[in-house]
C-alpha positions in Angstrom: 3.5 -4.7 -40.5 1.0 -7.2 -40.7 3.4 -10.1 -41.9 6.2 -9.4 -39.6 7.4 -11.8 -37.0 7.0 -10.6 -33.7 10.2 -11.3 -31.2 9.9 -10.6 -27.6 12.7 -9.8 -25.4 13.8 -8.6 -22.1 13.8 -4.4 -21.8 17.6 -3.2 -21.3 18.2 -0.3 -18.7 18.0 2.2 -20.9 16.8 5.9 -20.8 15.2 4.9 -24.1 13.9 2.0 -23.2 12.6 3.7 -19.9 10.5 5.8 -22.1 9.1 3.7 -24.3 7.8 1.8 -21.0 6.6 5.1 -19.3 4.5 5.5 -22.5 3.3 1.4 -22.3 2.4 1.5 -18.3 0.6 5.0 -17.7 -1.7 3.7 -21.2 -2.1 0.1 -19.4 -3.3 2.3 -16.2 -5.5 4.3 -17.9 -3.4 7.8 -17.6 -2.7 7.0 -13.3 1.2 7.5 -13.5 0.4 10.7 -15.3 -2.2 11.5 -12.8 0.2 10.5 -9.4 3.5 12.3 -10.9 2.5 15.3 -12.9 3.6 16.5 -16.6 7.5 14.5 -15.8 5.5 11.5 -15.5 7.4 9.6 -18.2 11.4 11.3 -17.1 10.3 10.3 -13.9 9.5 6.5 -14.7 12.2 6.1 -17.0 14.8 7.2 -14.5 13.3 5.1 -12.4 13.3 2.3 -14.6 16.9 1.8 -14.4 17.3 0.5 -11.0 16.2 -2.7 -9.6 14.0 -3.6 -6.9 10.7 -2.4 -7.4 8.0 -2.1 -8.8 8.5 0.0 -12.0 12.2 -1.8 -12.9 13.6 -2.6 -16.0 14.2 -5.9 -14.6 10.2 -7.1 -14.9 9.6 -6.0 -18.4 9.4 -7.9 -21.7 9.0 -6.0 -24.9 7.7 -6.7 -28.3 9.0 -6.3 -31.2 8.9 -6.1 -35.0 11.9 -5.6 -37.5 13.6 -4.2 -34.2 10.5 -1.5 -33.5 9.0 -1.8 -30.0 5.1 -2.3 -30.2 4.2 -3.8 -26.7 5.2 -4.2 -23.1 4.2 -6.7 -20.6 5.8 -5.7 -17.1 5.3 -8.4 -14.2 6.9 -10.2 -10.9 6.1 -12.8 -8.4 4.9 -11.6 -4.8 7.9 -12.8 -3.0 9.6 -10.0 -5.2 6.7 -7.4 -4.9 7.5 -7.9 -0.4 10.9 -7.0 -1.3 10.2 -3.8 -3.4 11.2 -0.5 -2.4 9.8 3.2 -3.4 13.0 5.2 -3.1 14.2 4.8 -6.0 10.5 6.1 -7.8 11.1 9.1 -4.9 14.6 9.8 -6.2 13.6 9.8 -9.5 10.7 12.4 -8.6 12.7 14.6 -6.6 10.2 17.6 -5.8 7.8 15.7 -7.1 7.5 12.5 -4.9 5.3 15.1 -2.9 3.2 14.9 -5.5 3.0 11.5 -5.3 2.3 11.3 -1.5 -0.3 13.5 -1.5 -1.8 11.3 -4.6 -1.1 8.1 -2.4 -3.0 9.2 1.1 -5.9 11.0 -1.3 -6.1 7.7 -2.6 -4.9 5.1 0.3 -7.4 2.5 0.5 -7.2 1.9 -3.3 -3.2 1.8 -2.8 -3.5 -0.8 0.0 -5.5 -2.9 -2.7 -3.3 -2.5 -5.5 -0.1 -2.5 -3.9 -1.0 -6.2 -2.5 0.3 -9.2 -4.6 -0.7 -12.7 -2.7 1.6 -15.3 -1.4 2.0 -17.6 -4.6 1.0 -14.8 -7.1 2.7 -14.0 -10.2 1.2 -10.3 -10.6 0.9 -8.6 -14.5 1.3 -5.5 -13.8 0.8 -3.8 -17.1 0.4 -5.0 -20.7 -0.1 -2.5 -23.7 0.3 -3.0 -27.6 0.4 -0.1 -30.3 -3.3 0.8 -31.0 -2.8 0.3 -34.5 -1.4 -3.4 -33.9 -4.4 -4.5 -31.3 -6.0 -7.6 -32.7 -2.4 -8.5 -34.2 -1.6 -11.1 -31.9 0.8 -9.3 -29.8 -1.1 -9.3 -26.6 -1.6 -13.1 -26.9 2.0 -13.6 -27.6 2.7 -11.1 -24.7 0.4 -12.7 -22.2 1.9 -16.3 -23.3 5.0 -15.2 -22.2 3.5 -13.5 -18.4 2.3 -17.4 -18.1 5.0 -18.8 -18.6 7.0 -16.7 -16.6 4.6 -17.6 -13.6 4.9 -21.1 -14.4 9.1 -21.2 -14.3 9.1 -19.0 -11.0 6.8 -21.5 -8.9 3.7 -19.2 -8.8 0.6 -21.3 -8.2 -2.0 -18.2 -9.5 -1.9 -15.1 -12.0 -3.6 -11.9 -10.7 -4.1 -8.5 -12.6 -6.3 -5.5 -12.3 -8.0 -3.8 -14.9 -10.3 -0.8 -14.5 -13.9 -1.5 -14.5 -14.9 0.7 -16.9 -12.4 -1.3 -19.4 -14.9 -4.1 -20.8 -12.3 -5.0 -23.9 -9.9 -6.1 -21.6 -12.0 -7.8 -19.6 -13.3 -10.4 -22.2 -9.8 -10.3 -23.5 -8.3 -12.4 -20.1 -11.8 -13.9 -19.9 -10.9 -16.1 -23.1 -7.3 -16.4 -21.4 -9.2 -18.4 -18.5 -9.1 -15.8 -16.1 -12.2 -15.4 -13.6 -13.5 -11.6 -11.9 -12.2 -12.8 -8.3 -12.8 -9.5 -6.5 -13.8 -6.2 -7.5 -13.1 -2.7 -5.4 -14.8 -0.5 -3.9 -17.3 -3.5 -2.8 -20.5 -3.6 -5.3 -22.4 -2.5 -1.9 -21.2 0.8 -1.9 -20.1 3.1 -4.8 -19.5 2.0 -8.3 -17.1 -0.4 -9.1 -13.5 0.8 -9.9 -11.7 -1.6 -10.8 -11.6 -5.7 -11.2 -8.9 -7.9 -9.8 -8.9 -11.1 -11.9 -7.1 -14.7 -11.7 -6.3 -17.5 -13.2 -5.1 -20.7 -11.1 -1.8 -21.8 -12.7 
């Protein structure tokens, strides 16, 4: 595959699709989807994923592609759209299970609070994930291209993410792309750190 062009294109509200980008965002979180909504973790997302307005929507995610094969994801939105974002259709989608995810969301609310805010003026990535076997490829940069321009066109004035601590890859990787550790959670005070909000003024 290493000749192939890579395309990128909007993701189509799919059940297919859906599951192809359950797979992409619980391996961008590190396994938390899977963690928060049980074994029907990727049903769950992909039926969410076909209906707009929030957080886990079709509507925010880009995929990659190569001779018509999916082999990355980016999935991001501006913070005007993240104050207009509603869970019921993730609860829906988990039926029984959005108990589940309650319980997961009190056991963990201060880290929710965090992640769940997206500043006034940010364009907010999110989630990004390539095919392991395709890392290094170029796919990423193309991907992450594409989350800056995005921010650009919708009047965004600053790119956020957060990436887990632990993940030191990813970490140099937006380094290069210009982006600076702004924050980091819990505070370095305290316990160990978690994970690592970065930005990039646009």
């Amino acid at each position: 595959m290493g000749d192939q062009v890579t395309q990128l294109r909007p993701a189509r509200p799919e059940s297919g699709e859906g599951l192809l980008f359950a797979r992409y965002i619980d391996e961008a979180a590190e396994g938390f989807f899977g963690f928060m909504l049980g074994r029907n973790a990727e049903t769950i997302i992909a039926s969410a994923f076909l209906e707009p307005g929030h957080t886990l929507s079709h509507e925010h995610v880009m995929f990659a592609e190569r001779e018509g094969v999916v082999v990355g994801m980016s999935s991001a939105y501006t913070g005007a759209q993240h104050r207009g974002f509603s869970d019921e259709p993730l609860k829906r989608a988990a039926g029984r299970g959005a108990l589940r995810m309650k319980f997961v969301r009190t056991l963990l609310a201060p880290l929710w609070r965090i992640l769940d805010t997206v500043p006034e003026g940010d364009f907010y990535l999110q989630g990004l994930a390539v095919e392991p076997e395709l890392r290094g490829a170029g796919i990423g940069s193309l991907l992450m291209n594409d989350v800056e321009g995005r921010a650009r066109a919708s009047g965004s004035v600053r790119l956020s993410l957060d990436v887990a601590a632990k993940n030191k890859g990813a970490r140099k990787l937006y380094a290069r792309r210009g982006m600076i550790e702004s924050s980091e959670w819990p505070g370095p005070r305290f316990l160990p750190t978690v994970f690592v909000r970065m930005t990039k003024d646009l």
